[in-house]
C-alpha positions in Angstrom: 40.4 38.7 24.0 37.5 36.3 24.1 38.4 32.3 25.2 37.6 30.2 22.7 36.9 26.3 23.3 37.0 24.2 20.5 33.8 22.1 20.6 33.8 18.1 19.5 30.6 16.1 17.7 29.2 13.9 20.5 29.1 11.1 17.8 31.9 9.3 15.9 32.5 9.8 12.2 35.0 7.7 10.4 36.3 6.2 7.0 36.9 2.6 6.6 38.7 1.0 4.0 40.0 -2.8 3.8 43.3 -4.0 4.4 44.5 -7.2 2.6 44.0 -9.0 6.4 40.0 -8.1 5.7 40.3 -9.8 2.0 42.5 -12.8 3.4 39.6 -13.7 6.2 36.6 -12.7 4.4 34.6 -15.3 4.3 34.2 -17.8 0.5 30.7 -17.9 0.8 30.3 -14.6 1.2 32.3 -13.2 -1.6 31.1 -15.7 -4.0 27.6 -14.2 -2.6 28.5 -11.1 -3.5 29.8 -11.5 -6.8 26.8 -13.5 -7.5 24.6 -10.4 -6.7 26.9 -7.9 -8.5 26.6 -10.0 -11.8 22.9 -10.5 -11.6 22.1 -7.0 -11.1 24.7 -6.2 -13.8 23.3 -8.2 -16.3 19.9 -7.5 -15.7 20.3 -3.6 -15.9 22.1 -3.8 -19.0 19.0 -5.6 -20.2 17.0 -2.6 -19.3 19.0 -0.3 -21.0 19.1 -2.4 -24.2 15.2 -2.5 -23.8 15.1 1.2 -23.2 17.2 2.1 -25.9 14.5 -0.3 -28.1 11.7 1.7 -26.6 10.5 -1.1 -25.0 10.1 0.8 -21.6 7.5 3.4 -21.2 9.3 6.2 -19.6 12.9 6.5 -17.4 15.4 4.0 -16.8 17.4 4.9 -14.1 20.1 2.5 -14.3 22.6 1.5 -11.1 25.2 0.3 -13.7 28.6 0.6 -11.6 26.3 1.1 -8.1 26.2 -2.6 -7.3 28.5 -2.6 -4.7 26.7 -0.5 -2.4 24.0 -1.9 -2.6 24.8 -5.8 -3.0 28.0 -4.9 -0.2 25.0 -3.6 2.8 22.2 -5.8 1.7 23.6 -9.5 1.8 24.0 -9.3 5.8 20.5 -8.5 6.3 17.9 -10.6 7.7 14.3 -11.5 6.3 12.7 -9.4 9.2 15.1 -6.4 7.9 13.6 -3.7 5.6 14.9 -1.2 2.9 13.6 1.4 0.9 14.7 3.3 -1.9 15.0 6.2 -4.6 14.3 6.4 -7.8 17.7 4.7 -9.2 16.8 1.5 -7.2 17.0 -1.3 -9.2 19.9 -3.0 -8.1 18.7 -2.5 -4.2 15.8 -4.0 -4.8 17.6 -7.0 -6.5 19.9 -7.9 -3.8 17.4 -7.5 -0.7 14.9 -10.1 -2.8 17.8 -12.4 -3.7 18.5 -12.6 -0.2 15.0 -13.4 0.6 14.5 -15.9 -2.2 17.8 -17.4 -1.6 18.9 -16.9 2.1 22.1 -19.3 2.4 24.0 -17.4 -0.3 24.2 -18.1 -3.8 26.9 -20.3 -5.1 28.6 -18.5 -8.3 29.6 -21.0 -10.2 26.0 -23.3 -9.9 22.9 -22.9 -12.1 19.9 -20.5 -10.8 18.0 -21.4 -9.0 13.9 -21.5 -10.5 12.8 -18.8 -8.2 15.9 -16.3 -9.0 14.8 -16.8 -12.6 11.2 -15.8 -11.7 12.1 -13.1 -9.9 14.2 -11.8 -12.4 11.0 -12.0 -14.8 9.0 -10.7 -12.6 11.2 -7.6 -11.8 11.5 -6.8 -15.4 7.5 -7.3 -16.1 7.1 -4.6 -13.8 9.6 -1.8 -15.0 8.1 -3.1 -18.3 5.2 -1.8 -16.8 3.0 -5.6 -17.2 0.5 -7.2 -15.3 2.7 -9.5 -13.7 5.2 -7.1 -12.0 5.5 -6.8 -7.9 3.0 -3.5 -8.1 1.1 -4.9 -11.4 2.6 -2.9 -13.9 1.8 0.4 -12.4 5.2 1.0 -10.0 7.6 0.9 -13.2 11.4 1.4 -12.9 10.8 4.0 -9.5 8.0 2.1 -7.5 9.0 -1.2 -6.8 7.7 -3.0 -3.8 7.6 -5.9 -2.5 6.4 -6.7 0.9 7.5 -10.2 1.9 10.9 -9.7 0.8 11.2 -7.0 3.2 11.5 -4.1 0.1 9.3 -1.1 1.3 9.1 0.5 -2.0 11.7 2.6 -4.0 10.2 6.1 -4.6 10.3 8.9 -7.4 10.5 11.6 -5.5 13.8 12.5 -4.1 14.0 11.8 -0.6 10.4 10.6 -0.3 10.6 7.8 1.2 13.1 8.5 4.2 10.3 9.2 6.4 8.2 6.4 5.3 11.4 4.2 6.4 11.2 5.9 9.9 7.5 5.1 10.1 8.9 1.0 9.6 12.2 1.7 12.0 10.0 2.7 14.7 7.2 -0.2 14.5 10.1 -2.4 14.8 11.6 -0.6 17.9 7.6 -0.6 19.6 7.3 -3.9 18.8 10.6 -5.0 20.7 12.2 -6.6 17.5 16.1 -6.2 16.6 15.1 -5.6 13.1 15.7 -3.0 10.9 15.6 -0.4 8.3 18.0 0.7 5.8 16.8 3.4 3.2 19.0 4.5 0.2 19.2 7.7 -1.5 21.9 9.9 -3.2 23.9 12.8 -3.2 20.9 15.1 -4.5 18.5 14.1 -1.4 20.9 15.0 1.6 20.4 18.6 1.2 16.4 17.9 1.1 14.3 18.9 4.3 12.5 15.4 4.7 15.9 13.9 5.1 17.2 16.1 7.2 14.3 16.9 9.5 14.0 12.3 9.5 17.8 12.5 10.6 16.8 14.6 13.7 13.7 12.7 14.4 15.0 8.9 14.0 17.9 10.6 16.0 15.8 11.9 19.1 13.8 8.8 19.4 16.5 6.3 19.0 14.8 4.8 15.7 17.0 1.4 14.2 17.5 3.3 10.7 20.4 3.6 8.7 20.7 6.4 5.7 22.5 4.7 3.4 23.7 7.8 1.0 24.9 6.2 -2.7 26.9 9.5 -3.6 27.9 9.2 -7.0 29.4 12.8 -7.5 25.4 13.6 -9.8 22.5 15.2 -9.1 21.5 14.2 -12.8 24.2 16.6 -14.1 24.7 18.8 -11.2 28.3 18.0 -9.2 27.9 17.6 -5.3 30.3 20.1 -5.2 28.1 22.6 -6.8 25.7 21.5 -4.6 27.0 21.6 -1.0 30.2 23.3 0.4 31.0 20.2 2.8 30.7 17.1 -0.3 31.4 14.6 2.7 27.4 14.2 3.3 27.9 11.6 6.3 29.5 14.6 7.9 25.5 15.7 8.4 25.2 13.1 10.9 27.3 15.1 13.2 24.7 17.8 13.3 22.2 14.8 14.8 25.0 12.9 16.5 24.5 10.2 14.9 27.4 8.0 14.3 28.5 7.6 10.5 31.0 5.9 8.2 32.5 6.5 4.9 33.4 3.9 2.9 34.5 3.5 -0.8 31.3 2.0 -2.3 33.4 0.1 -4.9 34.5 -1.9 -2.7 31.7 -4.5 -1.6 33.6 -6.0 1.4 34.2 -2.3 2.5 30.5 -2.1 2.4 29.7 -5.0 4.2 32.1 -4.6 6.8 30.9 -0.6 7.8 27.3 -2.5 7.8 28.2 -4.9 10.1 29.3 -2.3 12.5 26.2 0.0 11.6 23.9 -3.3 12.4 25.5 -3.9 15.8 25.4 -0.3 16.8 21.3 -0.6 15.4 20.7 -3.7 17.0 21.6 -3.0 20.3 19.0 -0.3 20.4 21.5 2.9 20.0 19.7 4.5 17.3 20.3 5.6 13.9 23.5 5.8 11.5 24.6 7.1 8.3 26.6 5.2 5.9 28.3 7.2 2.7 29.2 4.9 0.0 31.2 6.8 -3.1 29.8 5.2 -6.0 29.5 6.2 -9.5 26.3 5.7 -12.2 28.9 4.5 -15.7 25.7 5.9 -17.7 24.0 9.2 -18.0 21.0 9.9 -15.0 18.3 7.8 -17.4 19.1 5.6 -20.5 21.8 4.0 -22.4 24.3 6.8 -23.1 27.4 8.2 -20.5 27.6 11.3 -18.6 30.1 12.6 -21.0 27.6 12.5 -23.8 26.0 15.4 -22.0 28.8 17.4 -21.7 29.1 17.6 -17.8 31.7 14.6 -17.1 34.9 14.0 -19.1 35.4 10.8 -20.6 38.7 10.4 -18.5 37.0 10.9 -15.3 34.2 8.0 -16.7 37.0 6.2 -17.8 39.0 6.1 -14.2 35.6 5.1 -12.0 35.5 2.3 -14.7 38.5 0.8 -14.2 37.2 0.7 -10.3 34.2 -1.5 -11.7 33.2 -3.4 -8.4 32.8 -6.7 -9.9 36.3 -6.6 -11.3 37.5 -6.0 -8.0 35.5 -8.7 -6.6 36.8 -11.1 -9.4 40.3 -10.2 -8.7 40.5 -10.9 -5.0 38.6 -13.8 -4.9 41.0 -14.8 -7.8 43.8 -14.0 -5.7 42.4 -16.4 -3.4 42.1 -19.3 -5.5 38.2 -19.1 -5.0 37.4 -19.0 -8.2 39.2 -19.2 -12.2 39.0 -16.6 -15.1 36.6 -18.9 -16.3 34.4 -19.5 -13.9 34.0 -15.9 -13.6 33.1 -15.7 -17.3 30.8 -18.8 -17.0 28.8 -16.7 -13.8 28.3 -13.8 -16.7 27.1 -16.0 -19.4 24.5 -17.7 -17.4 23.2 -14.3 -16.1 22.9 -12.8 -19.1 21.0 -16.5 -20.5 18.5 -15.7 -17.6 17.6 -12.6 -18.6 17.2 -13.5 -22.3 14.8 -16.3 -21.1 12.8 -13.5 -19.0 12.8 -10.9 -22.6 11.6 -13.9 -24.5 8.8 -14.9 -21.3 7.6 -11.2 -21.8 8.5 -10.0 -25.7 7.7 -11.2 -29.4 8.9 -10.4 -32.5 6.9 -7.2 -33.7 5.5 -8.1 -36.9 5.4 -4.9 -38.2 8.7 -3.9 -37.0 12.3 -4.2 -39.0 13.4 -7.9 -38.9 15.0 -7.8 -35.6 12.7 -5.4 -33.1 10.4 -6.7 -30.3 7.2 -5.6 -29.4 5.6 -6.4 -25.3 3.4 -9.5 -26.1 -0.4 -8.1 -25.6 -1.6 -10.2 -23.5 0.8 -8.9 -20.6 0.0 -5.4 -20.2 -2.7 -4.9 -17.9 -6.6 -4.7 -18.6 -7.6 -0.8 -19.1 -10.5 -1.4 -16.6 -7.8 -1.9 -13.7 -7.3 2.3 -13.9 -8.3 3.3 -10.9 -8.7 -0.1 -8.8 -7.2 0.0 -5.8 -7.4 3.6 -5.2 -9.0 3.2 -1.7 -9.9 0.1 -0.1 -13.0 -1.8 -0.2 -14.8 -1.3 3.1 -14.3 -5.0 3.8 -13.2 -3.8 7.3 -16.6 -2.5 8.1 -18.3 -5.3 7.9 -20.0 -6.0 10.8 -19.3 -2.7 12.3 -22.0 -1.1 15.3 -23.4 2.5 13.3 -26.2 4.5 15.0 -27.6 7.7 14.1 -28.7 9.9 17.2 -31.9 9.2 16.6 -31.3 5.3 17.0 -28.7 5.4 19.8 -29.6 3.2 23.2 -26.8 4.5 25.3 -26.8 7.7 27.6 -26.5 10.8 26.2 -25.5 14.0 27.7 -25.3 18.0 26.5 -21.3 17.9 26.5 -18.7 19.9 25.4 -17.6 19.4 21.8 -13.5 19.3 23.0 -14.2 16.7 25.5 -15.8 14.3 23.2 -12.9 14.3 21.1 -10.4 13.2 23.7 -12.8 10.7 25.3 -13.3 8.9 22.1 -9.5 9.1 21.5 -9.2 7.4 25.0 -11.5 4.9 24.4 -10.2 3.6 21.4 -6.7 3.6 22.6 -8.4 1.6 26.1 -9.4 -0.8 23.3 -6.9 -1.6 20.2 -3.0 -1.0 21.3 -2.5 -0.1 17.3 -3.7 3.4 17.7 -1.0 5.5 17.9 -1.0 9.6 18.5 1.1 12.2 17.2 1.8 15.6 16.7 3.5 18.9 17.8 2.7 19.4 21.8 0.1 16.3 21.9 1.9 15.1 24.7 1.8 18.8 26.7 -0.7 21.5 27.8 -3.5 19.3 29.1 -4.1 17.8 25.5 -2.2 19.9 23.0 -3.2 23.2 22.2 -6.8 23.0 22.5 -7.4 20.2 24.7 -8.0 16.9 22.5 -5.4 14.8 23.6 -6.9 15.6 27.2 -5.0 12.7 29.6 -3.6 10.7 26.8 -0.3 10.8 27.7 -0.6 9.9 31.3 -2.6 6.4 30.6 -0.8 5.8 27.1 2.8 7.3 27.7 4.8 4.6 25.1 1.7 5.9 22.0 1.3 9.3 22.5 4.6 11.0 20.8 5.1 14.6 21.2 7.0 15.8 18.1 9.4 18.1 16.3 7.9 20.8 14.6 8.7 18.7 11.5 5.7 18.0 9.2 7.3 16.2 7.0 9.2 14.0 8.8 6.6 13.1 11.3 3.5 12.6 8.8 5.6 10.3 6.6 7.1 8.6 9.6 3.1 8.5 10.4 2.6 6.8 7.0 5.5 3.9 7.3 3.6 3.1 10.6 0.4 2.6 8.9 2.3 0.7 5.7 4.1 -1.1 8.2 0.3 -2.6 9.4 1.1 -3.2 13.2 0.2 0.2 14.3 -2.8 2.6 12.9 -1.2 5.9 13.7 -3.0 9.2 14.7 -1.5 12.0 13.1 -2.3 15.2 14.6 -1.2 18.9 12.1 -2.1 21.8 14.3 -3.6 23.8 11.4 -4.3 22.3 7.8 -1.9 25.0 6.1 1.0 23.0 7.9 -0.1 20.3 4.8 1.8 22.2 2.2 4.8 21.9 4.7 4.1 18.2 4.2 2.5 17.8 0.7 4.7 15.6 -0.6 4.3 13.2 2.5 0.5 13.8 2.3 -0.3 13.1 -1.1 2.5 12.1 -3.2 3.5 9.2 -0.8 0.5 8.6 2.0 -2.2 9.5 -0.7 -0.6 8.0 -3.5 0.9 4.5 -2.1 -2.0 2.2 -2.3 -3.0 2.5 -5.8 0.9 2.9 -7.0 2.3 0.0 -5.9 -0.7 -2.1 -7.0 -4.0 -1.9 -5.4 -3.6 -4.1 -2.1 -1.3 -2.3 0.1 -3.6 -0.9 3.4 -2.6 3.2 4.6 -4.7 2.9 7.6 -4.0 6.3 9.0 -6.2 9.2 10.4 -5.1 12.8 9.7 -6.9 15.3 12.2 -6.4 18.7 11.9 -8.8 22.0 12.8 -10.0 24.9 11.2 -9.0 28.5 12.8 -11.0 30.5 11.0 -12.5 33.5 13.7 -9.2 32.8 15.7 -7.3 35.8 14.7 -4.4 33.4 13.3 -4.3 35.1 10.2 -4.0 33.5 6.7 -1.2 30.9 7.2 -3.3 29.4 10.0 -6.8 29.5 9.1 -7.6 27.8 5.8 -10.3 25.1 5.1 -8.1 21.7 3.6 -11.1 19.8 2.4 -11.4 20.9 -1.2 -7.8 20.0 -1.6 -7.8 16.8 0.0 -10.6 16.5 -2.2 -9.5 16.4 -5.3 -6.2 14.1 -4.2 -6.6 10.8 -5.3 -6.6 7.9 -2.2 -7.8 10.1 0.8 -11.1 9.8 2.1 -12.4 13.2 4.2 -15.1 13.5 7.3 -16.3 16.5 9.3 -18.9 16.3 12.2 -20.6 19.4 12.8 -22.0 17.8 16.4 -20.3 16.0 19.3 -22.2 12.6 18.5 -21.5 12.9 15.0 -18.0 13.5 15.9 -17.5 9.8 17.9 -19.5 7.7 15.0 -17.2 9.4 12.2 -13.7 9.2 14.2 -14.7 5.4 14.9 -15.4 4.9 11.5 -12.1 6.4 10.2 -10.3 4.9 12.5 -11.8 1.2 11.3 -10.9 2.3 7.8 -7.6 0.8 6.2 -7.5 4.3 3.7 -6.0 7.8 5.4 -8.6 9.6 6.2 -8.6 13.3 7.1 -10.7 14.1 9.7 -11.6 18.1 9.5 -12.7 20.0 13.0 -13.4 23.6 13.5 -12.2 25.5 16.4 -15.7 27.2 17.0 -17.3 23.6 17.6 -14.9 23.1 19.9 -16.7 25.6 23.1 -19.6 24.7 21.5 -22.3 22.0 23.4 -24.8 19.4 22.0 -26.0 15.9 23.0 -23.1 13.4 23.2 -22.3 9.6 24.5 -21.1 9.8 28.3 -20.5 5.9 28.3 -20.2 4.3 24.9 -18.2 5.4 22.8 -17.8 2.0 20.5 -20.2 3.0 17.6 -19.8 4.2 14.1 -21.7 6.9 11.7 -22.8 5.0 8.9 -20.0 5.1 6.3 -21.0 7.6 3.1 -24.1 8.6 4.6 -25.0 12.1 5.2 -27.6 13.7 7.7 -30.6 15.8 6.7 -30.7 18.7 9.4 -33.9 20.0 8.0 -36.3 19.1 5.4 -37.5 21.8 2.9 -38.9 21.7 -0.4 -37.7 25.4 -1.8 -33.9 24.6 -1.9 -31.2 21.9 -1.1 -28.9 23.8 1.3 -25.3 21.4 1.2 -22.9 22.2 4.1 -20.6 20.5 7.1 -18.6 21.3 10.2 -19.7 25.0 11.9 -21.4 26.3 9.0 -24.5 23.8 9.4 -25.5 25.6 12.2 -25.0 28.6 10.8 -27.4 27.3 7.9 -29.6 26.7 9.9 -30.0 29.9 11.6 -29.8 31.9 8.1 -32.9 29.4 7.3 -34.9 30.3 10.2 -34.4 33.5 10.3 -35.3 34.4 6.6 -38.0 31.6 6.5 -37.0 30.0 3.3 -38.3 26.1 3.2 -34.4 24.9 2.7 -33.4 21.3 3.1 -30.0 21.3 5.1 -27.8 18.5 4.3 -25.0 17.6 6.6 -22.4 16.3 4.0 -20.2 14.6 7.0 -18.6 12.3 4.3 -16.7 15.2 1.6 -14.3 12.8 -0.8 -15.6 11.8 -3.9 -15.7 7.5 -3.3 -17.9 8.4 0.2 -20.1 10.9 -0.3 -23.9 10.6 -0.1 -25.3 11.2 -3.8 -29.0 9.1 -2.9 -29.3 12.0 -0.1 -27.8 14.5 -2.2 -29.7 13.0 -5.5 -33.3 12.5 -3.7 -33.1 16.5 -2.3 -32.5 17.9 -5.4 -35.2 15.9 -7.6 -37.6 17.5 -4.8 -36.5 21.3 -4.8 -34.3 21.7 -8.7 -32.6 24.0 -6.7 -28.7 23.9 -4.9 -26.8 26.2 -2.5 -23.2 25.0 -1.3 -22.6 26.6 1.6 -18.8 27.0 3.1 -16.7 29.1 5.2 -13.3 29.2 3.9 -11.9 31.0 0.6 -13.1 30.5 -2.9 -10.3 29.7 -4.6 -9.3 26.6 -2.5 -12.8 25.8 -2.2 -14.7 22.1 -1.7 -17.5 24.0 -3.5 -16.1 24.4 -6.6 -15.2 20.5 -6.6 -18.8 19.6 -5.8 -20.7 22.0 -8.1 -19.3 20.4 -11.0 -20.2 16.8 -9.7 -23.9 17.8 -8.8 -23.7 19.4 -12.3 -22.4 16.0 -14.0 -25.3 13.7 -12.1 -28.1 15.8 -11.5 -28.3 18.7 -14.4 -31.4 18.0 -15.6 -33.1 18.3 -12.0 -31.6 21.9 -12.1 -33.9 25.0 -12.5 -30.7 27.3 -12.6 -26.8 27.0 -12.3 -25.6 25.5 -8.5 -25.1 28.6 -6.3 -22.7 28.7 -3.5 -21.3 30.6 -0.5 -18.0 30.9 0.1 -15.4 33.5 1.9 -13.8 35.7 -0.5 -10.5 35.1 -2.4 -8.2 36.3 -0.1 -7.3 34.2 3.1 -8.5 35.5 6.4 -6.1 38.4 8.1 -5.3 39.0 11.5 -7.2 42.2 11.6 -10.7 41.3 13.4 -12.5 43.2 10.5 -10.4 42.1 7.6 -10.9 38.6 9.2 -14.9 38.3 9.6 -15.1 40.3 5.9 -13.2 37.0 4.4 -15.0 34.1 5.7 -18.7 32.8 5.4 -21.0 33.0 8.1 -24.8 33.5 8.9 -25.4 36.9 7.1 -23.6 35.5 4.1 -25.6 31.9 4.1 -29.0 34.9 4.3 -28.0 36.7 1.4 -27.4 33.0 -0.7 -30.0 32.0 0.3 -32.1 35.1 -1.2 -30.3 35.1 -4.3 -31.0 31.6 -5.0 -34.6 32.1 -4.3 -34.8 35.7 -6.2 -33.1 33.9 -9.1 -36.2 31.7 -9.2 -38.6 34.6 -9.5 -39.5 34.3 -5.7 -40.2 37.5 -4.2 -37.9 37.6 -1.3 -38.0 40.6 1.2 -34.8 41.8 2.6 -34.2 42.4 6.3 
């Protein structure tokens, strides 16, 4: 017979729940706090619904009707430097951390309002009302509310989003030396998702001050937790990350606020992470006005029994019990609550005069102008002002034929020597004399605090990545060892990095630099090998360089790193043996942003490529003695790419060859032909022509490989067709 040992978590897990000591010394001013918060948040979600159910807001209402506790029981003890973030139900967390800003001391429940809780209030609403006064200017809604000074990160539609955006803030705070920091909610349904799991492990590992507050109200819309997950106590994950976690009863608030205060101390002190698990329950259906059991997957008696645990009740009774406050008082607290938020309907509505008697309508001079669409989308180069560019025709400093690879990590150094906000990142960065091909070359030795070494955790580390940036200290580095790790990450990539600027109102700054290489010719096979930039180029927010030459390779990298938008920054693995004329001492100047280089002038054909395939253009034009003009795009996304180059080439030849490596169906081609196509169609003597790899991805098999990507011979035989199509008589080899 085997011996068995029975094994123990290394962290402590535990349920709280209040005695009648805890309600005897809880402090006046802090209940009365609380109650305050509950019946704001209560009154001003049942305005939403009623506005909801008038169709009055454009799309969900996610209300946290019965949730208040939670929320309003973890947030009160938090300081201004403190941070949150949230889901999509969010309203009430984003109530109570801004009340606590606008009104640090507390808030006495039986005085008026105070002016700025009543324009809060109007301008919370404006914004799920989806009006030009709102914290994100109408375009966050009832899911995306941010607001900055406050300490409110931004609440997030996609479940489980914005945990690693929250470890991205933790971990500027813990750099930075400060005591502060982050608390990000989600619910039941988001605990089983990878982001949160793989953050749990990484805010683990590196101590980060974050707590995962999980609101489990029993729904993932209408499936039951327990359908979900065979252990339904979800702060028993934390064992699996020893990381020490409570359970509390979130309809209690001064259970809440007591597991806080021991989850702050345990934060503060600089032990890392917790997880807090408040039971809470939504007394309406997942969006709008009508219950669960409408829907037919709750019962009316189990609706009916969380009900009669309404937090505020609860509150109102002890404090009651106390002789804190009368039956009256209590109802006085509602009826000036729900006078606010009449006063903020009337500061936003009218009647509509085509409506019955009684309906509103948004008054039109709220919503925002149609012309802000796509403001705010990237920045507006304001940082570059200023800026040192050269070409390498123009440069005064000593160059050198140097390795490619080595020009990567010498620029990297340099700018680290130089600003203490660059941050690096990414699976073995920190090992194997620069990662895995060399790039973070002796990085880790000068810089040991800023180059981080990560999990093999995409998501988690690209979104932690992007709360850096957000968080505007740091400007982090984010290194994915292949591009096809992206779709690991896609929802960190573009729905929240990509994405966050323009959705939560145009003046946020993303400042982060994606760098990643393409493998094609490697033998990695098709999950390691693709070409991101026609994806990234057709995701709103990003902007997208690739230097086909060593020099190029410093200017561009400056540049991005300057930039307060992500940028990718694209490399190729064959560039990285290869050799060409690079800086040896300065290493402080930047390409020209949006311009792109003319390799060669012709007159027969405008030849549009970047990264290895230039050269290969160029040979496939030497060799076949067309008169092509080779354009090095450099700059690929649509707000920074060079259409006078692009524009002034065509005019002269009326003829266009896109010229690429990877596979056709993912292709930056296909994005570009129909842009050359919308500016420059009367210039064209035939339809754009292009050279891609086919549509499969490359294989491991060296022949299967070389057969699916672009190279010389395939840039020759473009190059021919596009002539031939012109009537040219073009000889073959």
């Amino acid at each position: 017979m085997p011996h068995i040992n029975t094994l123990s978590p290394a962290s402590r897990w535990v349920e709280l729940r209040t005695t009648e000591e805890d309600w005897k010394n809880a402090d006046p001013s802090l209940l009365g706090t609380l109650l305050s918060h509950l019946h704001l948040i209560r009154a001003f979600e049942e305005t939403v619904v009623e506005l909801a159910m008038q169709g009055l807001v454009h799309g969900p209402a996610h209300s946290s009707i019965g949730q208040e506790g939670g929320a309003a029981g973890s947030i009160v003890s938090l300081t201004a430097a403190d941070q949150v973030n949230g889901s999509h139900r969010g309203h009430h967390q984003f109530l109570s951390k801004a009340l606590a800003y606008v009104q640090p001391s507390g808030i006495d429940p039986k005085a008026d309002l105070a002016p700025e809780v009543d324009a809060l209030l109007q301008r919370t609403l404006a914004e799920i009302l989806g009006l030009s006064q709102g914290f994100c200017r109408g375009r966050g809604g009832s899911m995306h509310l941010r607001w900055e000074e406050a300490g409110v990160l931004g609440t997030n539609a996609i479940v489980g989003g914005g945990v690693p955006l929250a470890a991205g803030a933790a971990w500027a705070h813990r750099h930075a030396a400060s005591d502060a920091v982050v608390v990000t909610y989600f619910g039941d349904g988001a605990i089983n998702i990878g982001s949160v799991l793989e953050t749990m492990n990484l805010a683990a590992a590196w101590k980060l001050p974050l707590c995962f507050f999980i609101e489990n109200n029993g729904y993932a819309v209408s499936t039951n937790v327990h359908e979900a997950t065979a252990e339904p106590r979800l702060s028993a994950r934390g064992q699996a990350f020893n990381i020490p976690s409570w359970k509390v009863d979130g309809m209690d608030p001064l259970a809440v606020h007591l597991v806080m205060q021991q989850a702050l101390a345990h934060m503060r002190a600089g032990n890392g992470p917790t997880i807090i698990e408040a039971d809470v329950y939504r007394f309406f259906h997942q969006n709008g006005g009508f219950p669960g059991s409408a829907f037919g997957y709750r019962s009316k008696e189990e609706e009916k029994m969380w009900r009669d645990r309404d937090p505020l009740d609860l509150l109102a009774r002890r404090m009651q019990e106390r002789g804190l406050i009368t039956a009256r008082e209590i109802a006085d607290l509602r009826t000036r609550m729900q006078a606010s938020m009449a006063d903020a309907v009337a500061a936003l509505t009218e009647a509509d005069p085509i409506g019955k008697a009684d309906a509103k309508r948004i008054r039109p001079e709220l919503w925002p102008e149609p012309g802000f669409r796509d403001i705010g989308v990237r920045g507006d180069l304001s940082e570059l002002a200023g800026a040192r560019s050269s070409e390498q025709r123009d440069f005064q400093g000593k160059l050198e034929t140097r390795k490619f690879i080595d020009v990567v990590a010498d620029v990297m150094e340099r700018r680290m020597e130089t600003d203490p906000r660059v941050i690096v990142m990414g699976e073995d960065v920190h090992r194997l004399k620069g990662g895995t091909n060399g790039a973070t070359r002796g990085l880790k030795d000068k810089f040991a605090d800023r180059v981080l070494g990560t999990p093999i955790s995409e998501n988690a580390f690209v979104g932690l990545g992007g709360g850096m940036a957000m968080d505007g200290r740091f400007r982090p580095v984010v290194e994915f060892m292949y591009p096809d790790f992206m779709w690991v990450a896609a929802d960190q990539v573009f729905n929240q990095i990509g994405k966050a600027r323009h959705m939560f109102g145009g003046d946020i700054d993303m400042p982060l630099v994606l760098r990643t290489k393409v493998a094609m010719g490697t033998g990695y096979g098709s999950q390691h090998s693709m070409d991101p930039a026609g994806i990234f180029a057709t995701s709103p927010g990003w902007r997208v360089v690739a230097a086909s030459t060593p020099f190029d390779y410093v200017g561009l990298m400056n540049t991005a790193l300057a930039l307060n938008d992500p940028v990718l920054v694209i490399e190729h693995v064959d560039l990285y043996a290869s050799s060409g004329l690079a800086p040896v001492d300065d290493f402080d100047y930047q390409i020209p942003f949006g311009k792109a280089a003319v390799r060669r002038r012709g007159n027969a054909v405008t030849l549009l490529t970047y990264l290895s395939m230039v050269a290969h253009s160029l040979d496939a034009v030497e060799e076949t003695g067309i008169d092509a003009e080779v354009i090095d795009l450099r700059w690929l996304d649509r707000a920074s790419i060079d259409w006078d180059t692009i524009g002034a080439s065509i005019q002269k030849t009326n003829n266009v060859l896109i010229v690429e490596q990877g596979a056709r169906g993912t292709s930056y081609g296909a994005w570009l032909v129909d842009e050359i196509q919308q500016h420059f169609f009367d210039w064209l003597d035939q339809p754009v022509q292009r050279v891609t790899g086919g549509e499969a991805s490359p294989s491991i098999s060296k022949v299967l490989e070389r057969a699916a990507c672009a190279r010389t011979e395939e840039v020759i035989e473009g190059l021919k067709h596009v002539m031939r199509n012109q009537g040219a008589n073009v000889q073959d080899a």
